[in-house]
Gaussian input, Z-matrix of N, CA and C with variables (Angstrom, degrees):
# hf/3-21g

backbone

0 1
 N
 C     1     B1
 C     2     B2     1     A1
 N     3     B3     2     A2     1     D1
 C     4     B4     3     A3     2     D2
 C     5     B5     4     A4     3     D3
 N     6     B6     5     A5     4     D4
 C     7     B7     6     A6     5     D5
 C     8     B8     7     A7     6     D6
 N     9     B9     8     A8     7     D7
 C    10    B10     9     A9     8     D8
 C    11    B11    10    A10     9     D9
 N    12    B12    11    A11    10    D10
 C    13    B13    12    A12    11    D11
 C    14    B14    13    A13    12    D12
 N    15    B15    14    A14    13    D13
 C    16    B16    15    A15    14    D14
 C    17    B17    16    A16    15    D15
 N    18    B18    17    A17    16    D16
 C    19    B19    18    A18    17    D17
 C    20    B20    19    A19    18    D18
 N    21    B21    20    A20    19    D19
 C    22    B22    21    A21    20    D20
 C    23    B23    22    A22    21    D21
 N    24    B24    23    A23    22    D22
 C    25    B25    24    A24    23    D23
 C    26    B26    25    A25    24    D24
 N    27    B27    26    A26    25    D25
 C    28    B28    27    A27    26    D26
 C    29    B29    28    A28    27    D27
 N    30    B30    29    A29    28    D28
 C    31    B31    30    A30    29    D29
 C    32    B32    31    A31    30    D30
 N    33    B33    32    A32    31    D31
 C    34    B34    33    A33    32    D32
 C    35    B35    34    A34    33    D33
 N    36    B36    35    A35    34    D34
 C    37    B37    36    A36    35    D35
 C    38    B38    37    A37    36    D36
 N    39    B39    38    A38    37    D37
 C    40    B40    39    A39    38    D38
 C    41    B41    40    A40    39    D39
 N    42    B42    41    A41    40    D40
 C    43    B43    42    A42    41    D41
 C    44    B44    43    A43    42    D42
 N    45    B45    44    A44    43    D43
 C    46    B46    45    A45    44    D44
 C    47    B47    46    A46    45    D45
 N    48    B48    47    A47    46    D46
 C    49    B49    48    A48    47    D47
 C    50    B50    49    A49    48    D48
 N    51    B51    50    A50    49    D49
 C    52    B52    51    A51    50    D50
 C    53    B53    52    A52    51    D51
 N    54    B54    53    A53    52    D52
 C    55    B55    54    A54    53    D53
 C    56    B56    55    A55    54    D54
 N    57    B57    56    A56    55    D55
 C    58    B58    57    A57    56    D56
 C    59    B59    58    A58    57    D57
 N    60    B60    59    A59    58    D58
 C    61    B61    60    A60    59    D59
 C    62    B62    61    A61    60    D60
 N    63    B63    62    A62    61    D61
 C    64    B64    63    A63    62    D62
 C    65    B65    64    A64    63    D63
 N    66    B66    65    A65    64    D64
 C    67    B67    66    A66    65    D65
 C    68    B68    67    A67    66    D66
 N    69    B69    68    A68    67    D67
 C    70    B70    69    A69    68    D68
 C    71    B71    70    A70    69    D69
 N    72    B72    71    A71    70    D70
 C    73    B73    72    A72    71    D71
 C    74    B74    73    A73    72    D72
 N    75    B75    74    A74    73    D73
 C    76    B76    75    A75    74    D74
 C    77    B77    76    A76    75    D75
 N    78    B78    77    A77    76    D76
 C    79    B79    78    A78    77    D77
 C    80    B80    79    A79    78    D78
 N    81    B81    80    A80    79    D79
 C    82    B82    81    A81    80    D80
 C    83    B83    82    A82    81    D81
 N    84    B84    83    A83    82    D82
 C    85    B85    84    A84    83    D83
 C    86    B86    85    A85    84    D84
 N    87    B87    86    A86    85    D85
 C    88    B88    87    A87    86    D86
 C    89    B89    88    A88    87    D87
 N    90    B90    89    A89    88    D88
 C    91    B91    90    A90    89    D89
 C    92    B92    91    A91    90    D90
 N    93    B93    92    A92    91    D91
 C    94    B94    93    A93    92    D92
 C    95    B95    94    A94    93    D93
 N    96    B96    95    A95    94    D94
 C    97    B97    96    A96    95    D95
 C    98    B98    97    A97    96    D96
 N    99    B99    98    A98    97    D97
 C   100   B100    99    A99    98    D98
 C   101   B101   100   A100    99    D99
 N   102   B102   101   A101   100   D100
 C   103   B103   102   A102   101   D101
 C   104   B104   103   A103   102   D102
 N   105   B105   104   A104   103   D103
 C   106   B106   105   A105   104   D104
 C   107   B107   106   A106   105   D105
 N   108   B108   107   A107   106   D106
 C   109   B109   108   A108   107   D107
 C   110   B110   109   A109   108   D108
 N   111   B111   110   A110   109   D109
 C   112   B112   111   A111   110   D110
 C   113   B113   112   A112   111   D111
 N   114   B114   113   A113   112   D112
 C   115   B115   114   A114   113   D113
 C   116   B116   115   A115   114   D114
 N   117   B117   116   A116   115   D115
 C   118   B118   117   A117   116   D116
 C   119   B119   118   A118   117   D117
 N   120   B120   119   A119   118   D118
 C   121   B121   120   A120   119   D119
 C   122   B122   121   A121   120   D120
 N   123   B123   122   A122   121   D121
 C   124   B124   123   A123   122   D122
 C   125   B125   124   A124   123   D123
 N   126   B126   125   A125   124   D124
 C   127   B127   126   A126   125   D125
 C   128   B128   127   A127   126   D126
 N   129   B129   128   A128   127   D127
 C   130   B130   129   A129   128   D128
 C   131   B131   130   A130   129   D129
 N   132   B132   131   A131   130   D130
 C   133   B133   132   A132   131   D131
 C   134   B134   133   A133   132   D132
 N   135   B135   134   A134   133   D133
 C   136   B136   135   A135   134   D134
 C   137   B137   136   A136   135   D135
 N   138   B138   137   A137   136   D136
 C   139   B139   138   A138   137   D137
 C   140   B140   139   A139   138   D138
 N   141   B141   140   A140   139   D139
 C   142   B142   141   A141   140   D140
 C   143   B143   142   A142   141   D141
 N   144   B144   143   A143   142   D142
 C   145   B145   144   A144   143   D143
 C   146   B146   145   A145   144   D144
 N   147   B147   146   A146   145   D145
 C   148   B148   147   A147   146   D146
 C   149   B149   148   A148   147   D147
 N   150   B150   149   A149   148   D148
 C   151   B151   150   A150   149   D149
 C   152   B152   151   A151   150   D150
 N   153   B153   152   A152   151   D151
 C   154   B154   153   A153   152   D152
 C   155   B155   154   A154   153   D153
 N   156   B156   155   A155   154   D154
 C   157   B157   156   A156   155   D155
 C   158   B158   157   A157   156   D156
 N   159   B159   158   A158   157   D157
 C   160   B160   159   A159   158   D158
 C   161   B161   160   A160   159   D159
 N   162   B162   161   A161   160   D160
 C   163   B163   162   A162   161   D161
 C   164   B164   163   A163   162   D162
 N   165   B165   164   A164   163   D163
 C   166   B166   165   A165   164   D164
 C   167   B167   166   A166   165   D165
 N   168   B168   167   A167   166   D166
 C   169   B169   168   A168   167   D167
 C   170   B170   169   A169   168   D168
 N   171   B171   170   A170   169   D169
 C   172   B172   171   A171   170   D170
 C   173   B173   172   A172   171   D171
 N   174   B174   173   A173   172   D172
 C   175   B175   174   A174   173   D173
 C   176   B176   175   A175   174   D174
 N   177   B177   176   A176   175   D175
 C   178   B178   177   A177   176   D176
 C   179   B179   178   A178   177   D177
 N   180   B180   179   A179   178   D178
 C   181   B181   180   A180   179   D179
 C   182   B182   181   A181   180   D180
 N   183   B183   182   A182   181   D181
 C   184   B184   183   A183   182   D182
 C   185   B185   184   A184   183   D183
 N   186   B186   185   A185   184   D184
 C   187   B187   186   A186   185   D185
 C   188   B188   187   A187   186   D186
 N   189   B189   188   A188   187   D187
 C   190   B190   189   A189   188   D188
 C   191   B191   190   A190   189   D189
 N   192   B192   191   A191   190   D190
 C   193   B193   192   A192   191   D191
 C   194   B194   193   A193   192   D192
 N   195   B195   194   A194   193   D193
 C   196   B196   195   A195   194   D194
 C   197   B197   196   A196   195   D195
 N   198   B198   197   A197   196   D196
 C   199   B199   198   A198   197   D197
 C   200   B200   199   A199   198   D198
 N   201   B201   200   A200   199   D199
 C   202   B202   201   A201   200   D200
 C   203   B203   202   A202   201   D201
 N   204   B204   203   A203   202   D202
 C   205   B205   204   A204   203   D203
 C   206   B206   205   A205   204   D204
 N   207   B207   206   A206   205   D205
 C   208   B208   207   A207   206   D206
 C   209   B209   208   A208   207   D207
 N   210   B210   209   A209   208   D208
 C   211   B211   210   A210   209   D209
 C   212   B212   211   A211   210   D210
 N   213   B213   212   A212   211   D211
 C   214   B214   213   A213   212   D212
 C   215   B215   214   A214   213   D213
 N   216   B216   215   A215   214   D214
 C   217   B217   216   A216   215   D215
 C   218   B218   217   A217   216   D216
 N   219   B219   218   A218   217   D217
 C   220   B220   219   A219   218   D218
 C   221   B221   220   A220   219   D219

   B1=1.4527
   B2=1.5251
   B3=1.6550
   B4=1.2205
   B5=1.5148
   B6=1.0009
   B7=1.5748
   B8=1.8083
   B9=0.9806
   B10=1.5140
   B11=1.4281
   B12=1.4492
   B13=1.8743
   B14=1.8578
   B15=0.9244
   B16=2.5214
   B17=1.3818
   B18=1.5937
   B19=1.5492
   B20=1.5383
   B21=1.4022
   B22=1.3929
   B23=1.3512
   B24=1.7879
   B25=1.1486
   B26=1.6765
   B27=1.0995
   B28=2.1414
   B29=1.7238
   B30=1.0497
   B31=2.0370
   B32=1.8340
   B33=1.1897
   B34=1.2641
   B35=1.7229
   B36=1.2941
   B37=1.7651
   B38=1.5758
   B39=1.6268
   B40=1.6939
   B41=1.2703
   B42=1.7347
   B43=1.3925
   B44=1.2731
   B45=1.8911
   B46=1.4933
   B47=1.7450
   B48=1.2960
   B49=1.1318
   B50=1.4088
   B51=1.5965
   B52=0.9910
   B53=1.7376
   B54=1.5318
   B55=1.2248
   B56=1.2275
   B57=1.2995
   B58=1.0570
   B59=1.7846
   B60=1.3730
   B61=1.3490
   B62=1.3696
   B63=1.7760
   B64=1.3329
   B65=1.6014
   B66=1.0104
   B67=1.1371
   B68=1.9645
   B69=0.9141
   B70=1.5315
   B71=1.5213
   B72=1.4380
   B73=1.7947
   B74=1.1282
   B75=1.7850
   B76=1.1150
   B77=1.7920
   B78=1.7901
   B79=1.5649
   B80=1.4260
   B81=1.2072
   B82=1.6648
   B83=1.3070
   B84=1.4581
   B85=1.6444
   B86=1.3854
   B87=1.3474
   B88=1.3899
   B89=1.7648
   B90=1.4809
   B91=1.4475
   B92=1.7572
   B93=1.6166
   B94=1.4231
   B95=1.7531
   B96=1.0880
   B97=1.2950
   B98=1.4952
   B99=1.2383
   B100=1.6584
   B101=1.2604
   B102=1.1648
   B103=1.6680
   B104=1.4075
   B105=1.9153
   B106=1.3727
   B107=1.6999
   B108=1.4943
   B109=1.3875
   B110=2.2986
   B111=1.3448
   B112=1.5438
   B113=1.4292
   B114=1.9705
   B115=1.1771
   B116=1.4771
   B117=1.5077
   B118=1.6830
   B119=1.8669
   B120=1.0533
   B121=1.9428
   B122=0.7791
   B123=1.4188
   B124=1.5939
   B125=1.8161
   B126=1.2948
   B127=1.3462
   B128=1.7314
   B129=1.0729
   B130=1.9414
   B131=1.7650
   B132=1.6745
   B133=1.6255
   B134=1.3098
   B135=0.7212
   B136=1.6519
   B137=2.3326
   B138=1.3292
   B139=1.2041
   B140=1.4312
   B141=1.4972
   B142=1.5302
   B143=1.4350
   B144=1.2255
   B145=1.4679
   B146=1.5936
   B147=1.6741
   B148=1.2580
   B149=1.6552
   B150=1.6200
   B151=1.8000
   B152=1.1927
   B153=1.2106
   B154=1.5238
   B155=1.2685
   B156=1.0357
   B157=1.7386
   B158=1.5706
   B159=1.5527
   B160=1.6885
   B161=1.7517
   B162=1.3012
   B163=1.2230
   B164=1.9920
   B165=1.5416
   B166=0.9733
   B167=1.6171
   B168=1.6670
   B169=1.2336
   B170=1.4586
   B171=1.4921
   B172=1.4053
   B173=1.0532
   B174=1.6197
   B175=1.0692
   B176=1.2944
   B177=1.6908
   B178=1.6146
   B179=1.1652
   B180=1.9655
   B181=1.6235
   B182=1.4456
   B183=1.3323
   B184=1.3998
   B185=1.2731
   B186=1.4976
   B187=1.4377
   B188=1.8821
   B189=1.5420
   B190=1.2709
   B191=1.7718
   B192=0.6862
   B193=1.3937
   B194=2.0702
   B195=1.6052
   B196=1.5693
   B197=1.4569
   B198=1.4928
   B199=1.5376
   B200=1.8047
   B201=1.5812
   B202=1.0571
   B203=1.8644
   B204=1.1905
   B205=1.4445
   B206=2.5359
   B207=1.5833
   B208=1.4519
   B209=2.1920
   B210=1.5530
   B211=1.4690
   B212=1.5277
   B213=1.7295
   B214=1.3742
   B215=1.2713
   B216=1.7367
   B217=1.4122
   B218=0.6523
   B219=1.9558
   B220=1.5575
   B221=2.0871
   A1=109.62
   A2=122.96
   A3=110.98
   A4=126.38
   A5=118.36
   A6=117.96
   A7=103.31
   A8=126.55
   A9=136.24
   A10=96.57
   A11=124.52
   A12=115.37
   A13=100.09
   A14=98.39
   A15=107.70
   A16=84.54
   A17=86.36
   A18=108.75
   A19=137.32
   A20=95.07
   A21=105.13
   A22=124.39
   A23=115.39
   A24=124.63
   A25=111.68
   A26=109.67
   A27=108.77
   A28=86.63
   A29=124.49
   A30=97.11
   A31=113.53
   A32=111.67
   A33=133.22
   A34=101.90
   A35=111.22
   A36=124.61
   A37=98.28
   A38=83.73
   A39=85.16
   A40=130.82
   A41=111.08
   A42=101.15
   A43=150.52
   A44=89.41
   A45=95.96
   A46=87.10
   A47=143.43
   A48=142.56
   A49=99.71
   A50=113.01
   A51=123.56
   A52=109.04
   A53=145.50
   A54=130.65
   A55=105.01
   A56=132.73
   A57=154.02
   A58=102.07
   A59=113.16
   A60=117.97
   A61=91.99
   A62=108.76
   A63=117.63
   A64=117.60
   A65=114.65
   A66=148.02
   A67=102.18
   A68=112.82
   A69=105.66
   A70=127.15
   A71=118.72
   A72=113.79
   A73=103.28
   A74=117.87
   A75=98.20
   A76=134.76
   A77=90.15
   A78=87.48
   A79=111.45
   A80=139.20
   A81=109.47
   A82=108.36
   A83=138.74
   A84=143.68
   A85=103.00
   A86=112.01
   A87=107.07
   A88=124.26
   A89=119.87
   A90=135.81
   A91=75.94
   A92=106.54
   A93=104.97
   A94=163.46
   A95=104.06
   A96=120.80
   A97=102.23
   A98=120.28
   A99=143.77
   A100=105.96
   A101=119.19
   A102=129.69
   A103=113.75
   A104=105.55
   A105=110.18
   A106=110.24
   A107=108.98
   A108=134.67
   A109=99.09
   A110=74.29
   A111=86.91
   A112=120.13
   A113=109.69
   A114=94.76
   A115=154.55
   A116=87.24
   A117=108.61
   A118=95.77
   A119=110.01
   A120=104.24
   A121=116.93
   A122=127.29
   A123=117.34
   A124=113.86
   A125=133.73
   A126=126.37
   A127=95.34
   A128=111.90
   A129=120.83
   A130=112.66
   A131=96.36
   A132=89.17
   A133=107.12
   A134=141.99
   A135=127.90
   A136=86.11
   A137=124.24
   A138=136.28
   A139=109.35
   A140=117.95
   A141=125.82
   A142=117.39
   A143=122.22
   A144=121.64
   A145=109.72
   A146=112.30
   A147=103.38
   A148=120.95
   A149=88.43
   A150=85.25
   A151=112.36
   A152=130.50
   A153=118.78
   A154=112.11
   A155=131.48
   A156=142.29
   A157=107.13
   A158=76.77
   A159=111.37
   A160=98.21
   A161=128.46
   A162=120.76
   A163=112.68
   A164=107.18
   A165=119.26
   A166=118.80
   A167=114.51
   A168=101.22
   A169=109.55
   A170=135.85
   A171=136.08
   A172=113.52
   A173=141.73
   A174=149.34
   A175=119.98
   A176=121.76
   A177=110.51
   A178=92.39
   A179=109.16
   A180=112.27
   A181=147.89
   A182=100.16
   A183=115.26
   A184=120.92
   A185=131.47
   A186=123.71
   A187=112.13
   A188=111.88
   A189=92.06
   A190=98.61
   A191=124.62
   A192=137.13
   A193=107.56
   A194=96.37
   A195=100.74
   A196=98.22
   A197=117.12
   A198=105.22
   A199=106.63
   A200=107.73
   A201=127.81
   A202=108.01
   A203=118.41
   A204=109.64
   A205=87.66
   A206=90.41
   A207=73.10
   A208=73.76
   A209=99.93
   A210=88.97
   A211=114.48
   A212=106.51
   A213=122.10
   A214=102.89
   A215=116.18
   A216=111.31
   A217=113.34
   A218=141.18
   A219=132.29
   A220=83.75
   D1=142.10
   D2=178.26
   D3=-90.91
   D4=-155.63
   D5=-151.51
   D6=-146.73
   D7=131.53
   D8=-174.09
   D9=-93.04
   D10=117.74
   D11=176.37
   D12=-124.63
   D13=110.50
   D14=168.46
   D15=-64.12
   D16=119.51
   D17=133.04
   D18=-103.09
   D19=39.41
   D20=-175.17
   D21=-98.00
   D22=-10.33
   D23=162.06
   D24=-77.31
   D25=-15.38
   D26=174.14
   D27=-99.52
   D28=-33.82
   D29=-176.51
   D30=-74.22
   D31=-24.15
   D32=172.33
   D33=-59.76
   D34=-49.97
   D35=176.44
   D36=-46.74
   D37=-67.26
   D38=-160.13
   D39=-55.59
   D40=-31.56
   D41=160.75
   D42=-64.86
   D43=-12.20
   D44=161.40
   D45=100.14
   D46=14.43
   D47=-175.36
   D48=-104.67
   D49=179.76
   D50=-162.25
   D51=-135.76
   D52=146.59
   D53=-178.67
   D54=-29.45
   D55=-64.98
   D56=-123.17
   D57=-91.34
   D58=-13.48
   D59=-153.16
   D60=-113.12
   D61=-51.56
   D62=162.05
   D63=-29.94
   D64=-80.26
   D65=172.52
   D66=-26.74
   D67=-76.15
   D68=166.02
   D69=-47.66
   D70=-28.89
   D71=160.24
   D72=-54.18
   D73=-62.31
   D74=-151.69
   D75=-74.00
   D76=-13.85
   D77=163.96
   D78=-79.30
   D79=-30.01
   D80=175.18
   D81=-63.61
   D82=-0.87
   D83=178.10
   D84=-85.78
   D85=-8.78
   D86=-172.37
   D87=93.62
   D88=23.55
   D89=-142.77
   D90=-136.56
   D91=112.94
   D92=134.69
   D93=-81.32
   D94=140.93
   D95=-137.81
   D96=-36.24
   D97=-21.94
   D98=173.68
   D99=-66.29
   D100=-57.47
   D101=-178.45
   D102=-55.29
   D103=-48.88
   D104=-175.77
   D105=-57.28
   D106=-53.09
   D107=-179.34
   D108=-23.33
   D109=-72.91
   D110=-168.67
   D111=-58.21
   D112=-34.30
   D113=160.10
   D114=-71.60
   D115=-9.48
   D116=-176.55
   D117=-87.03
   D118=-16.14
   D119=163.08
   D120=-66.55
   D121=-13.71
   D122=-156.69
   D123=91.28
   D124=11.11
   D125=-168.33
   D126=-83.67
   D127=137.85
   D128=-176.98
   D129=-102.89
   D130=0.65
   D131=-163.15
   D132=-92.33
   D133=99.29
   D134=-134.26
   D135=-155.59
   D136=165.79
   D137=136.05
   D138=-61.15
   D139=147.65
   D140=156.21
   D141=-49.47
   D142=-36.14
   D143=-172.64
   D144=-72.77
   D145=-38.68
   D146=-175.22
   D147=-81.65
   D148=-8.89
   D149=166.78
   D150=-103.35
   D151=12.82
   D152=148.26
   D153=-86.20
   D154=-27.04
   D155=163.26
   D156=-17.48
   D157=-70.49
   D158=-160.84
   D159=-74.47
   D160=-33.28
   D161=-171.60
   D162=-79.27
   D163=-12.01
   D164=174.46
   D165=-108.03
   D166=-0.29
   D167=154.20
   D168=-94.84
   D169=-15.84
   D170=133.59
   D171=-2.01
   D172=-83.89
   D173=-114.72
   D174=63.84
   D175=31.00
   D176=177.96
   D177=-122.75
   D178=160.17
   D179=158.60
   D180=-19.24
   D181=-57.40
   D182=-156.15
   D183=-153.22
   D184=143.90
   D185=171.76
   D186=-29.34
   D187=-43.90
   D188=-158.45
   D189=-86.10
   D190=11.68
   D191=172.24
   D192=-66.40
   D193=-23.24
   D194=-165.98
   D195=-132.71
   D196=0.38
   D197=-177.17
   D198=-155.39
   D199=87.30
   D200=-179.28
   D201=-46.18
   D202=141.11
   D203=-177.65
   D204=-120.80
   D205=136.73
   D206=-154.27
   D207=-123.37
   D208=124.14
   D209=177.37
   D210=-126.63
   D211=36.19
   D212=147.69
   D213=79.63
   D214=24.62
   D215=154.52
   D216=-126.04
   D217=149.04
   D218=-154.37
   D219=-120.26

């Protein structure tokens, strides 16, 4: 069975931001500060809407842009 993996704690890297910095986009996006928290851990359980939220305070396309779907074959 596969496995859901965030890449939102390495896009968070790459911008060079910080939880904390993260975390402030996403509440002016409308993302609470709880929500942001967990997503910058890596948590995947999320609604569709709030990971497009989050994938567009990213700067990436698309949910799958921030949430690898991994079904254990390379």
């Amino acid at each position: 069975m596969g496995q859901l993996k965030s890449r939102v704690p390495d896009l968070i890297a790459l911008k060079g931001w910080d939880t904390k910095t993260f975390t402030a986009h996403c509440m002016l996006a409308g993302i609470s500060s709880d929500t942001a928290y967990r997503l910058a851990r890596g948590d995947v359980n999320f609604r569709p809407e709030t990971l497009r939220v989050a994938a567009s305070v990213l700067g990436v396309n698309s949910i799958s842009d921030i949430v690898d779907f991994n079904n254990g074959k390379h």
